[in-house]
C-alpha positions as CSV (number, residue, x, y, z in Angstrom):
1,X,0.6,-5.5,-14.1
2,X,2.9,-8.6,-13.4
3,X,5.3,-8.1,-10.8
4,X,8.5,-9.4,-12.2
5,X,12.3,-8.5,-12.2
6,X,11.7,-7.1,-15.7
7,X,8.8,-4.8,-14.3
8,X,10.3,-4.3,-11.1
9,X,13.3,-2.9,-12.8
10,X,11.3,-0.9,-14.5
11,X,9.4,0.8,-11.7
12,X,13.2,1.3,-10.2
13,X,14.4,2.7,-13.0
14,X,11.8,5.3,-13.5
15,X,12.4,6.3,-9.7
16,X,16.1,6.8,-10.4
17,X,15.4,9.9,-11.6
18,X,15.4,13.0,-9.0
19,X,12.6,14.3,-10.3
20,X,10.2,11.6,-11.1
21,X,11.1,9.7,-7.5
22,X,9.6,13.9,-6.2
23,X,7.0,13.3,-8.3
24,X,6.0,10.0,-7.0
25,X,6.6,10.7,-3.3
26,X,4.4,13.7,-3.9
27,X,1.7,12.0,-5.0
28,X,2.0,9.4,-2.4
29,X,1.4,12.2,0.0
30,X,-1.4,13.5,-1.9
31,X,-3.2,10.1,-1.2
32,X,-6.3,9.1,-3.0
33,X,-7.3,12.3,-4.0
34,X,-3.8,12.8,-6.7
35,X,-3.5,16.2,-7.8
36,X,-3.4,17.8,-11.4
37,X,-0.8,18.6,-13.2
38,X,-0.7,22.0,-12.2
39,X,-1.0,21.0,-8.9
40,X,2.4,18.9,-9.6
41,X,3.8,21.4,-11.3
42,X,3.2,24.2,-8.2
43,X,4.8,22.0,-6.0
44,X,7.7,20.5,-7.4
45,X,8.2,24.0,-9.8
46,X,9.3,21.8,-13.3
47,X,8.1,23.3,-16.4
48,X,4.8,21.3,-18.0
49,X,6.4,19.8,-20.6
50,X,9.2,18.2,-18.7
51,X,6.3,17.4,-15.7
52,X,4.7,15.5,-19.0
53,X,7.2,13.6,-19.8
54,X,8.4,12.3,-16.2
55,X,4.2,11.8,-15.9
56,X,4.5,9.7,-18.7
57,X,7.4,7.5,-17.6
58,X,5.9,7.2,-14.4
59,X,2.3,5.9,-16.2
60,X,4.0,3.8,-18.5
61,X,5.8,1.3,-15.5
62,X,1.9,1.6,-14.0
63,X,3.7,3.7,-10.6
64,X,1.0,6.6,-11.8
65,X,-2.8,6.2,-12.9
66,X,-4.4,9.4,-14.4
67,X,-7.8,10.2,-15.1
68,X,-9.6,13.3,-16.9
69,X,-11.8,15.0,-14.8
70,X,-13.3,17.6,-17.3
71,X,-10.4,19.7,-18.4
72,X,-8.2,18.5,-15.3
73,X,-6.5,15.5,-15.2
74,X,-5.7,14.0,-12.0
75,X,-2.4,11.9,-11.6
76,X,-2.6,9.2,-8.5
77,X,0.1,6.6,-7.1
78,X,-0.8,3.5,-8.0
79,X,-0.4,2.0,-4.2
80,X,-0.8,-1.5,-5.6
81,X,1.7,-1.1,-8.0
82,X,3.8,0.7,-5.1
83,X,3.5,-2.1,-2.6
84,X,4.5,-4.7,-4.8
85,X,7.3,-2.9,-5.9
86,X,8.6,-2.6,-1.9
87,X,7.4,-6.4,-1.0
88,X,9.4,-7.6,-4.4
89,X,12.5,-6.0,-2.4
90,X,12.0,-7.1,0.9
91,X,10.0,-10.6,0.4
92,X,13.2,-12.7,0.8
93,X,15.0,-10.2,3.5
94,X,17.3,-12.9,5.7
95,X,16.8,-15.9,4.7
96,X,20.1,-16.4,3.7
97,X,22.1,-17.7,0.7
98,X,24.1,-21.0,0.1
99,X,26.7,-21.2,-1.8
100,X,27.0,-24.3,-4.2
101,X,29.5,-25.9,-5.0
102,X,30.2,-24.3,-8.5
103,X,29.9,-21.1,-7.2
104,X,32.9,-20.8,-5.0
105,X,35.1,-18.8,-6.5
């Protein structure tokens, strides 16, 4: 994944939603391990279907990574993807802005 302000924006707007940023944050607490989708489902109490399709907004930005595990499929945070999505927003914190000249309004 590049880490742009087109995939950034992405990753942000996915979050925007209340129930995929519970999602997320869930399985950011669920570590390494992820959980299943009825894992997800247990804890945040959305019916499967909808838990699909926030799953599947989330995969599609690359915030989730899933894998079958025999008839399970376990949903992770991608942490990479994570980090560079909080470094994108903080990398230039204070360092100021100039105006030029043309900008002045």
């Amino acid at each position: 994944m590049t880490y742009d302000n087109g995939s950034i924006a992405l990753a942000l707007a996915a979050l925007g939603h209340e129930s995929r940023l519970a999602i997320f944050r869930l399985l950011v607490r669920a570590g390494h391990d992820g959980l299943t989708v009825g894992d997800i489902a247990a804890h945040i109490g959305i019916a499967p279907s909808t838990l699909a399709h926030h799953l599947k907004a989330l995969v599609d930005v690359g915030l989730v990574r899933q894998e079958r595990k025999g008839r399970n499929i376990i949903n992770r945070a991608d942490f990479d993807a994570m980090e560079a999505t909080v470094a994108f927003l903080s990398k230039e914190c204070c360092v100021g802005v100039s105006i030029a000249q043309g900008d002045a309004a």
